[in-house]
N, C-alpha and C positions, 0 to 999 in steps of 0.2 A: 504494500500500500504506500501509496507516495503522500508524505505528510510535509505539510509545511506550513512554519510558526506566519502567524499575523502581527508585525512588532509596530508596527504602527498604531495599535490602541483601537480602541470604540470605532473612531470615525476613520480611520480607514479601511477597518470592516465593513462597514454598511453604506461606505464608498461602493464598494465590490455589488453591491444588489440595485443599484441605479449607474451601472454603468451608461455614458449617453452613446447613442446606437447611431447607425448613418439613415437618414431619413431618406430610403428611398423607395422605387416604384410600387405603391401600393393595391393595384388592379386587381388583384384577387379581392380586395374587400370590396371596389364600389359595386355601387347597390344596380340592381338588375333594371334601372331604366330605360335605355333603350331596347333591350331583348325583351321587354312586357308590354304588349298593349297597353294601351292608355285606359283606365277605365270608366265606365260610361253608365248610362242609363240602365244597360243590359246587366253590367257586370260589376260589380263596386273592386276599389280597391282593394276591402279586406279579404278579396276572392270569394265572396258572395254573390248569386243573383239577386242583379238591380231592381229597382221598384217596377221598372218597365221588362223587365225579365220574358220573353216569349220562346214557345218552341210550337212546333206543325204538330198535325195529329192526322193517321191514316188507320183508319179502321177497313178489313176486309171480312170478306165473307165470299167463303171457297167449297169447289167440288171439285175433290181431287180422286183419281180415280189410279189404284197401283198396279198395271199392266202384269202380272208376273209370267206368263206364259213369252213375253216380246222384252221384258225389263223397260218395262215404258213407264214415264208420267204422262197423263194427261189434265188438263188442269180450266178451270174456268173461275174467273174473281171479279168480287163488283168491290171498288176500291172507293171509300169516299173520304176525300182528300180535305181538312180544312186548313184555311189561312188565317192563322192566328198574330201574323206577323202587321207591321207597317205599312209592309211593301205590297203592289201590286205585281202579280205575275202571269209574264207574257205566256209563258209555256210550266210544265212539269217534266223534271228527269226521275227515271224511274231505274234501278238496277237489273241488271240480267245477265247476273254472275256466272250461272253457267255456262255461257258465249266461251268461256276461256278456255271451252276444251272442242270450240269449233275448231277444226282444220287450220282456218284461214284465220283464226285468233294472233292478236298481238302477241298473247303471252307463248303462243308457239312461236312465231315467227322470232322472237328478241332471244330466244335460246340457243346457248352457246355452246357450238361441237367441235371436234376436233377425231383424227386419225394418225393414229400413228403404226408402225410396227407394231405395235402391241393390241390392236385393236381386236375385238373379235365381232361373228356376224348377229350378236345378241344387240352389240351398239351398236352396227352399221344400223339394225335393225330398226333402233329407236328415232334414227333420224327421219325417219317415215310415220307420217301422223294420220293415223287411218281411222281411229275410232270417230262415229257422225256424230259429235256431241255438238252441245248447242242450244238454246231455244227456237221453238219454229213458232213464232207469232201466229195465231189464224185469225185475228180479229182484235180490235182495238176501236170501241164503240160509246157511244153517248145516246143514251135513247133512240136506242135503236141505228142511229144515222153513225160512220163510219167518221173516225178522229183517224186527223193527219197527226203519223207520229216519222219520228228517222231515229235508227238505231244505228249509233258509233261505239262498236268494240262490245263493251260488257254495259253501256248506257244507251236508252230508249228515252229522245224526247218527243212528248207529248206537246203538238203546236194547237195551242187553244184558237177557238174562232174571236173569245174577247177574252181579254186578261182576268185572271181571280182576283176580284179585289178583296182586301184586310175584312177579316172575319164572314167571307164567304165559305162554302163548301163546295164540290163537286163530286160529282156522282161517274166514274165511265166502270166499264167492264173489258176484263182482258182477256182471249182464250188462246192456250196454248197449249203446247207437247215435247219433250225433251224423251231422249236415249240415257238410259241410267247406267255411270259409268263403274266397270268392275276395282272396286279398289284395290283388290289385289294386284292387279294386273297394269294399270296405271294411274293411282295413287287418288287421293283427294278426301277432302271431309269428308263428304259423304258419297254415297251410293250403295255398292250390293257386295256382301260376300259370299262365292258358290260354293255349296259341298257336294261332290261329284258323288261320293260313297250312299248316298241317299237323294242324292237329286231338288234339294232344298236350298234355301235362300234366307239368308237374313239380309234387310232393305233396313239401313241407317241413311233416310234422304233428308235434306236439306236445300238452303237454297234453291229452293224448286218452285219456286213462281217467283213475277217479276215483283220486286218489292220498290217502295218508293225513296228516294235517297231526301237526305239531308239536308234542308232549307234551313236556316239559322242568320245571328245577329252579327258575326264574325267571319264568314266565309261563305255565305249567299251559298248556293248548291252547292252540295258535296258532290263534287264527277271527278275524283282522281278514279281513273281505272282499276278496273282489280284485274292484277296483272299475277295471284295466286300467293302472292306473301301476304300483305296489306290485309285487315279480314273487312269488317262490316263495321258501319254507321249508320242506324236506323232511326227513325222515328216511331213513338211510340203510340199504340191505338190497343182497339180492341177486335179481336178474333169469331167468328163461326167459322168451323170446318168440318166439312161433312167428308168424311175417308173412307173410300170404298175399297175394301182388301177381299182377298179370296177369304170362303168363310170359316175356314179354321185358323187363320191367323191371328196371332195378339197383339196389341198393337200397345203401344206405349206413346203419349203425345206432350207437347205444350196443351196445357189449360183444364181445365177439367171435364170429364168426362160426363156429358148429358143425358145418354141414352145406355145405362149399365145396364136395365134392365134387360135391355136387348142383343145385348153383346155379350154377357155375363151367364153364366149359371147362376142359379141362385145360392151354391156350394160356395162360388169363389164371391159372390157380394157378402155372403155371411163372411166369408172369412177375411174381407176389407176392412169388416167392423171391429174384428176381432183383433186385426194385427193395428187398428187405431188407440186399442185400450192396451194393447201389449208394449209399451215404451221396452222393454228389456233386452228382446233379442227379434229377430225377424222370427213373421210366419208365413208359410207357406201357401201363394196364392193357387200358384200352378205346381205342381212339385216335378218330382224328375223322371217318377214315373206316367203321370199325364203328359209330359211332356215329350216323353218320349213313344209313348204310343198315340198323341197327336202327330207328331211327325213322321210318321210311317204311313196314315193315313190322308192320302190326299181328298180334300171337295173339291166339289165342281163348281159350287155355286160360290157367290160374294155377300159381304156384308159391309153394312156404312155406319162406320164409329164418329159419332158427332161429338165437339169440344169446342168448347168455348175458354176463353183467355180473355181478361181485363188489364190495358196497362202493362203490354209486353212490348218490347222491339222488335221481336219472332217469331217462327213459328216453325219446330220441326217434329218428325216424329220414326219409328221404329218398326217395322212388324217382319213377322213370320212364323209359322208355325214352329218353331224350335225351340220356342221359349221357355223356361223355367222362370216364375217371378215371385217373388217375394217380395216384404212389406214392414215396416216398422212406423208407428207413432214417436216422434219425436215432439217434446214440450219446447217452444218456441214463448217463453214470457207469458206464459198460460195457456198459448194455441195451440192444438195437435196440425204437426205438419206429418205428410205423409214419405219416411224415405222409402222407396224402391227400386228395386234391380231386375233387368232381363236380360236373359242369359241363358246359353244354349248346353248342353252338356259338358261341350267339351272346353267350360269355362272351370268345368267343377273340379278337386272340391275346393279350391281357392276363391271363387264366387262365392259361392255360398258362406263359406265363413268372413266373407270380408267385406263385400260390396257395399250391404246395404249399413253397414254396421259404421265402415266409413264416411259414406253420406250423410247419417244422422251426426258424426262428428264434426262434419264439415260447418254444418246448419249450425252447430251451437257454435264453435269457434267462432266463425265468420258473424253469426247475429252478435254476439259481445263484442267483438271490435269493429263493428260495422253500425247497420242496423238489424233490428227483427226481419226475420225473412217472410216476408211477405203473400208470399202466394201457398198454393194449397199442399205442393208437391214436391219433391225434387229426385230425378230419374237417371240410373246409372244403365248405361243398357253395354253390353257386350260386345267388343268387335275384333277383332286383331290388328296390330300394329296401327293404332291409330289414336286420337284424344281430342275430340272438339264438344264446343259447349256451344249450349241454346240458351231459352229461358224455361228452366226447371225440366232440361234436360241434356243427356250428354252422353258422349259417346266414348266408350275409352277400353284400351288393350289390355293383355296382361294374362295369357293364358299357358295354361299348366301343359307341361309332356303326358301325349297320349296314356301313358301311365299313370297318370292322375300327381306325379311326385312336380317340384318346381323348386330351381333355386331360390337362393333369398332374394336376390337381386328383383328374378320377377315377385316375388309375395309386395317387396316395397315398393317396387314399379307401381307396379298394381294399386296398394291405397295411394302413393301419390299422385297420379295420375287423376284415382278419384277424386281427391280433394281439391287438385289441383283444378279439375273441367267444371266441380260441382261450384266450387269458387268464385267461379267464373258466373256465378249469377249473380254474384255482386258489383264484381266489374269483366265485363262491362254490361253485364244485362238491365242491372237496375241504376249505377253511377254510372252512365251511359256515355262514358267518350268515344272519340273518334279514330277505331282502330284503324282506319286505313292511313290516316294522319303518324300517328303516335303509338306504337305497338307497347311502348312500354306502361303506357297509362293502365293497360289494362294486364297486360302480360306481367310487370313490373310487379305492379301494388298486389295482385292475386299471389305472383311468386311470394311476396313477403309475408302475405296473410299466412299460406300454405305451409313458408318453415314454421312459421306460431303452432300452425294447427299441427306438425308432424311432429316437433318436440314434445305437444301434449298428448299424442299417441302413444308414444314408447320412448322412454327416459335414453335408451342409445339410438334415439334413430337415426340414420344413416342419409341425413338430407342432404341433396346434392348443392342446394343452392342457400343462401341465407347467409352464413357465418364470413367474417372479412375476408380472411385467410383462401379460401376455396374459391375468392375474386382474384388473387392476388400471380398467376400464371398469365391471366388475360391481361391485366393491368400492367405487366411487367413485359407483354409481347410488344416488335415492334410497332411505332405508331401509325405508321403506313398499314398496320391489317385492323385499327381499329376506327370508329366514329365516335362523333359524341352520341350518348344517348340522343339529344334531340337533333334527330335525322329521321327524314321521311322512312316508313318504313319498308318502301322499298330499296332505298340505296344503304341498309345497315351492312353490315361486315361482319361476320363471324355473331349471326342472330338473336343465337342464344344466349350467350354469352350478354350482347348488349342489350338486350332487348328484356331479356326475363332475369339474367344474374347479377348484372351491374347493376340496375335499379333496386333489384331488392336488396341487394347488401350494400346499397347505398342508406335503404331504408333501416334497414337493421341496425349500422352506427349510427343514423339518426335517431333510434331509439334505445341503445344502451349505451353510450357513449357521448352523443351530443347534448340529445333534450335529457335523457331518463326516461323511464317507461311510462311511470303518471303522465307525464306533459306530454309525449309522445300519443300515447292512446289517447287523451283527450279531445289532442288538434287530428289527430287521423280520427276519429271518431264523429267531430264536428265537420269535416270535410265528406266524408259519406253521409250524412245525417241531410248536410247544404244540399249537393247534388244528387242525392236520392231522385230517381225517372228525371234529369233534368242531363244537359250534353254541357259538364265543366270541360274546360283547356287547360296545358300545361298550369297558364298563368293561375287561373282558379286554386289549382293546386299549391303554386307555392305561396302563395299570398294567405291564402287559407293555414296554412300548417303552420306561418309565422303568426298570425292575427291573432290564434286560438293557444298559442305559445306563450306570445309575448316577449319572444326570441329573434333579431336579426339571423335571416340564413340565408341570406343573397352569397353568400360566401361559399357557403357548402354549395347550392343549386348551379353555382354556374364552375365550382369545379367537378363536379362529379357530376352536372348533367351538360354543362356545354363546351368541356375540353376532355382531351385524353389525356392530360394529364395524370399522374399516379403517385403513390402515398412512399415516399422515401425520406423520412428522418432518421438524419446521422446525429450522432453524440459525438462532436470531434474534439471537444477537448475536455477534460476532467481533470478539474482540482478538489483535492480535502485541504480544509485548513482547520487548526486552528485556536482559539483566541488566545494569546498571551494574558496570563491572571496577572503579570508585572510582581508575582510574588519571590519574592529573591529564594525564601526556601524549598518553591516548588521548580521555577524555572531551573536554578542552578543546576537541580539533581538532573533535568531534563537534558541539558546542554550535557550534563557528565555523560551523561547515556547516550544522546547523538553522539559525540566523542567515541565513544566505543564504537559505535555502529561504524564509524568511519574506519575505523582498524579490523575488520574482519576482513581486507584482503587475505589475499593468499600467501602472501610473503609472510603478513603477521602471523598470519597461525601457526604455519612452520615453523614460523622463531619461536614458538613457544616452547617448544619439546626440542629441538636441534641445538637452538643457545642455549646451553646448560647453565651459563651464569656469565651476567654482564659482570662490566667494570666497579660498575657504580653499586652491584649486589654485594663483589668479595673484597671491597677496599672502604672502609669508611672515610676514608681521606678525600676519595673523588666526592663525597658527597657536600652539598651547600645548601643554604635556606630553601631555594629551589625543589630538591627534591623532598622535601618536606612538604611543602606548600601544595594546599589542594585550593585551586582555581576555581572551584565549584560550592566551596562553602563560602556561605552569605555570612558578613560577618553584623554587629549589631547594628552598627549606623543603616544600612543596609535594611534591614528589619525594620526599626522604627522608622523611617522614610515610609516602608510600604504601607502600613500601620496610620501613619496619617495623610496620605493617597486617597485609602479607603473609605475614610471616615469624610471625607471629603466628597465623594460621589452620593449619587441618590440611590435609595432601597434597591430600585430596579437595575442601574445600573451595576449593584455589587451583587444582586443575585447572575446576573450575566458574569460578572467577572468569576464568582465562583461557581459556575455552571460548570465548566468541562466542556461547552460544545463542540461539536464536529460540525464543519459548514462545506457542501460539495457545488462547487464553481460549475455550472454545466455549460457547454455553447455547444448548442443546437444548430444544425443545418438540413433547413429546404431542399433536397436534392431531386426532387421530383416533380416539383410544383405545385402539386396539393397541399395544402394547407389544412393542419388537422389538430385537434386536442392533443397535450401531451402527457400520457400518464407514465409515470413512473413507478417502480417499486424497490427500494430501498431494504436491502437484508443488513441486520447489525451483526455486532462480536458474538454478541449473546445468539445470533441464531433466532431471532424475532426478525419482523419487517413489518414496512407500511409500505401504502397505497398515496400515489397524489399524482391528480387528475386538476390540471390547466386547462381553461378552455382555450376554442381555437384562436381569438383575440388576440392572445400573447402574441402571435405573430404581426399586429398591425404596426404600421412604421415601418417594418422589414421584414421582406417577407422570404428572404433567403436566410438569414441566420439572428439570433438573439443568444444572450448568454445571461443565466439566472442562478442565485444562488438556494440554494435550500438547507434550512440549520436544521442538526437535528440532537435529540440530545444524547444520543448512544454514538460510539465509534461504527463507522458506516466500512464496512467491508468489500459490499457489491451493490450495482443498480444496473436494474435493465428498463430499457424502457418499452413500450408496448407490450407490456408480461403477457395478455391475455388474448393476445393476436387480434385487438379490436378495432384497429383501422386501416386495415390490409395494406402494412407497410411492406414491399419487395424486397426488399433488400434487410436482412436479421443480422449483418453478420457486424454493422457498425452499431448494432443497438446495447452493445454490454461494455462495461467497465467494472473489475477488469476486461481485456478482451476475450471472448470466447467464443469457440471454432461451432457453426452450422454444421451437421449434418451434410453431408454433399449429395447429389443426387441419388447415388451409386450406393451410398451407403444407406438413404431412404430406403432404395428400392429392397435391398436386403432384408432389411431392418422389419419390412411390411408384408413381406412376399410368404407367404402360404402353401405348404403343399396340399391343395383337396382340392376334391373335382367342380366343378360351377356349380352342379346339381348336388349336396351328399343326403340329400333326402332320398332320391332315386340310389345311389352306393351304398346308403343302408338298407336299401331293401324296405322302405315304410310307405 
């Protein structure tokens, strides 16, 4: 430990803790003015909607009809569109998201191939877009009389005969037909997946009529294309839909179901009631043996499941005969919601012990840091390699080896995935941003809800996203492969990563680390609470979360959402000092003892044992005052000088003098550009330690380096700073004093590396 006296007294120790600093560029802290909209009537500063506040409303009512013999939709909708807005409008755009899998689609056309040597005829193969997907308009009408509309790419505008003026409605009707695309075979939210061995179908459709797009106070129609990343911006209405499936199918939907009587046994309605009073565990709607002997059995004939929805952005649904489904009551602040799952055998038996078990978990997590979940249901339906969400339903993978056995990996897959899509009714189903805009708004803030809900599942779980540290590979890659979070979400860079992991564990130190969790949950509470069914921005967002704090964080939001910068603080210099007591009987003995410490080279010690006897040991004659004379004893004058020194300072003052302190000199350096809290932890002689946590302000003035002192009243041994890996600093290796060696990659790997098989549920034989 390198120690060193303070001889200059009081004031020039506490010289040392107001060292003055070089004033310069300070842009990380100004405040996010020009990157925020101005706020308005619409929108308030405090990230509120304004008193003049408006959003559109499209209510439909559909006959959809599910071709299974051809894999077709056919589809007809009376859309009645209202203008709740200021503005008058010429025309209507309406979405037609499917287009993206027409032939002659942008989003084929902009896809990027390559051959090489290595190529095989699986890829040549893909360069050839043969499947007829697409919407096929047959009609687009107004009482009867035929609306001029032009479809560009995945948008259909509708050119009115006279504009909609403010707080009109409109009435037209849409008829269409689309090719239902095989997911397995070339990819997408939704569509069909075939089992050859039995000749059956599960149909997860979506997106399957033309929906109407986003008219608002900020961006006039929403027509960025869906070019297949980007997902939906809807406006919200209310639903009739009448679904016409083959008559053994089950169907699973948005909204509630109208016609059970008619669809239903009166076995599986009893046992609806039943699994609403059973909050404990699921019961079995369909079980695995109806399930299984309905799927053997094909009908001829159809059946039409009618549901209705109030106050959704959506509308999708499920069916086939393969179903296995169950049901749990979950208490929602005294409401029974309904969680359920469908799901085909060969989900089992992982399905069934988890699905729906997880969706009730979801509902409570999500309603406490959110709001109450509102609607009647929320639906996990089964599919392979796949995860997308609706309102109060969702689609998602996660299935076991034909053997029934599955690794861990898929078991966590699998609730995450549920939590994750069921989540997803929060945002962005009901805090309804703009994912085609802003992937993260909705991807982001679910990811963060998701680690909350996965750590309250199982005390080790094993979440992929959330914690600093599990940021800190992405954060540390070059910055050519990365974007700032706020990037269209078609042009991000490695998606995932920036879309769903950097926002959440952005969120994550925003709430153990910057705010705390009270203040954190309050203002993230009060921002879902504000835009509950209402379309917030970015801006909404961070003005909200400061308003409701009472925190500036223009700081954090524009380094962690509008740079790639990353979190690298060095500790480059480190002093212990410390105080001079000026006591002549304490100091002198100290000075005896540096003295020594000075003669422990290596020549001294050998002299020790090799010079059998100086001069001055076997002669007393070499001897003089000198070697008598100890240098180190205080003699009385000395004494009473110090004696009335003391008497002479104030209480506080002589309690400091005879403290003992230890004080560590730290200078800190910005090496990364992020600006972050700094916490330290501080281990003593005795083998105790503390904690102390700086916020990120320290750095204002300078934002590349400060130097601080910290007193403490024990001998300080060691300090590291970021103990608890909480602000996914890159670089570990300048964070300790003493210095101390990282793990290298190599040595991780060893260190982590396991011999057993992926599956050892299947190698035990269970």
């Amino acid at each position: 430990m390198k120690l060193r006296q303070v001889l200059t007294g009081l004031l020039g120790l506490f010289s040392l803790a107001t060292m003055a600093q070089e004033n310069t560029n300070q842009s990380l802290f100004r405040q996010l003015g020009t990157e925020l909209p101005t706020p308005n009537v619409y929108r308030t500063g405090a990230g509120a909607p304004g008193h003049q506040y408006y959003q559109q409303q499209a209510d439909y009512e559909m006959k959809i009809r599910l071709d299974d013999e051809n894999q077709r939709i056919d589809g007809e909708e009376v859309i009645t569109y209202t203008n709740n807005s200021p503005d008058q409008l010429e025309y209507l755009w309406l979405q037609l998201d499917q287009n993206m899998r027409a032939p002659s689609s942008m989003t084929q056309l902009i896809k990027k191939s390559e051959i090489d040597e290595n190529s095989t005829l699986e890829s040549v193969e893909d360069l050839f877009w043969e499947f007829p997907g697409g919407f096929h308009i047959e009609e687009v009408s107004r009482n009867g009389a035929d609306l001029s509309y032009t479809v560009v790419n995945t948008m259909m505008r509708i050119n009115l005969d006279r504009p909609l003026r403010s707080g009109e409605s409109i009435e037209f009707k849409v008829k269409w037909w689309y090719n239902i695309n095989d997911r397995m075979a070339i990819g997408g939210r939704s569509g069909y997946e075939y089992f050859p061995e039995e000749d059956n179908y599960i149909y997860t459709i979506a997106q399957f009529f033309p929906r109407m797009a986003v008219y608002n106070d900020h961006d006039g129609w929403q027509n960025k294309q869906f070019l297949g990343r980007g997902e939906f911006t809807l406006p919200f209405g209310d639903y009739h839909v009448e679904l016409t499936v083959p008559s053994d199918h089950v169907v699973g939907a948005t909204g509630t179901l109208e016609n059970a009587s008619s669809v239903l046994t009166s076995a599986q309605r009893s046992r609806l009631r039943e699994a609403a009073r059973n909050q404990d565990a699921p019961t079995m709607i369909i079980n695995a043996e109806e399930a299984l002997e309905n799927e053997g059995e094909k009908a001829t004939g159809e059946k039409t499941w009618i549901f209705e929805a109030e106050n959704v952005r959506d509308f999708a649904f499920a069916s086939s005969r393969k179903f296995i489904w169950d049901a749990m009551g979950v208490d929602i602040n005294g409401r029974t919601v309904m969680a359920m799952s469908y799901y085909p055998k060969e989900g089992n038996p992982l399905w069934e012990q988890y699905s729906t078990r997880a969706v009730a978990h979801t509902l409570r997590v999500y309603s406490r840091m959110t709001i109450d979940y509102p609607y009647d249901k929320a639906i996990s339906v089964h599919t392979d390699r796949i995860g997308m969400e609706y309102p109060m339903i969702c689609f998602n993978g996660g299935r076991p080896e034909p053997d029934g056995t599955y690794s861990e990996s898929t078991k966590y897959g699998l609730i995450s995935v549920i939590i994750h899509e069921v989540g997803h009714n929060f945002f962005p189903m009901i805090v309804n941003s703009d994912e085609r805009q802003w992937t993260w708004m909705d991807e982001g803030l679910n990811t963060f809800v998701q680690y909350v809900a996965e750590q309250e599942w199982d005390r080790n779980y094993p979440s992929r996203r959330g914690p600093a540290y599990k940021i800190v590979p992405y954060m540390a890659s070059p910055s050519d492969q990365q974007m700032p979070i706020m990037t269209n979400s078609e042009s991000i860079l490695q998606f995932g990563n920036n879309a769903y992991g950097k926002p959440a564990t952005a969120l994550n130190i925003l709430r153990e680390t910057v705010l705390g969790r009270e203040q954190f949950d309050y203002a993230f509470k009060t921002y879902s609470e504000r835009w509950a069914f209402k379309h917030p921005t970015p801006a909404d967002f961070f003005r909200t979360m400061e308003d409701a704090s009472a925190v500036d964080l223009d700081w954090f939001w524009r380094g962690w959402f509008y740079t790639t910068n990353h979190v690298d603080i060095a500790m480059t210099e480190v002093e212990i000092f410390q105080l001079n007591t000026l006591n002549p009987m304490v100091e002198s003995r100290l000075d005896s003892l540096r003295d020594q410490e000075e003669r422990r080279h290596i020549g001294y010690t050998r002299n020790q044992t090799e010079i059998e006897e100086t001069v001055v040991e076997s002669d007393e004659a070499a001897n003089d005052f000198y070697n008598r004379y100890n240098p180190y004893q205080a003699d009385r004058d000395a004494a009473a000088a110090y004696e009335r020194y003391v008497a002479s300072l104030s209480e506080r003052q002589q309690e400091l003098l005879a403290s003992g302190m230890y004080f560590a000199q730290i200078t800190f350096e910005n090496q990364g550009g992020l600006v972050m809290p700094i916490i330290l932890r501080a281990e003593f002689a005795d083998q105790t330690d503390t904690v102390i946590r700086i916020p990120a302000e320290v750095w204002l003035q300078n934002e590349t380096e400060f130097t601080k002192v910290f007193p403490f009243e024990k001998e300080v041994v060691k300090i590291e700073l970021d103990p608890f890996l909480e602000t996914a600093d890159t670089d570990l290796y300048d964070n300790y004093w003493p210095a101390q060696t990282e793990p290298n990659r190599f040595q991780l790997f060893r260190r982590r590396s396991r011999s057993s098989s992926p599956n050892p549920m299947q190698e035990a034989g269970n």
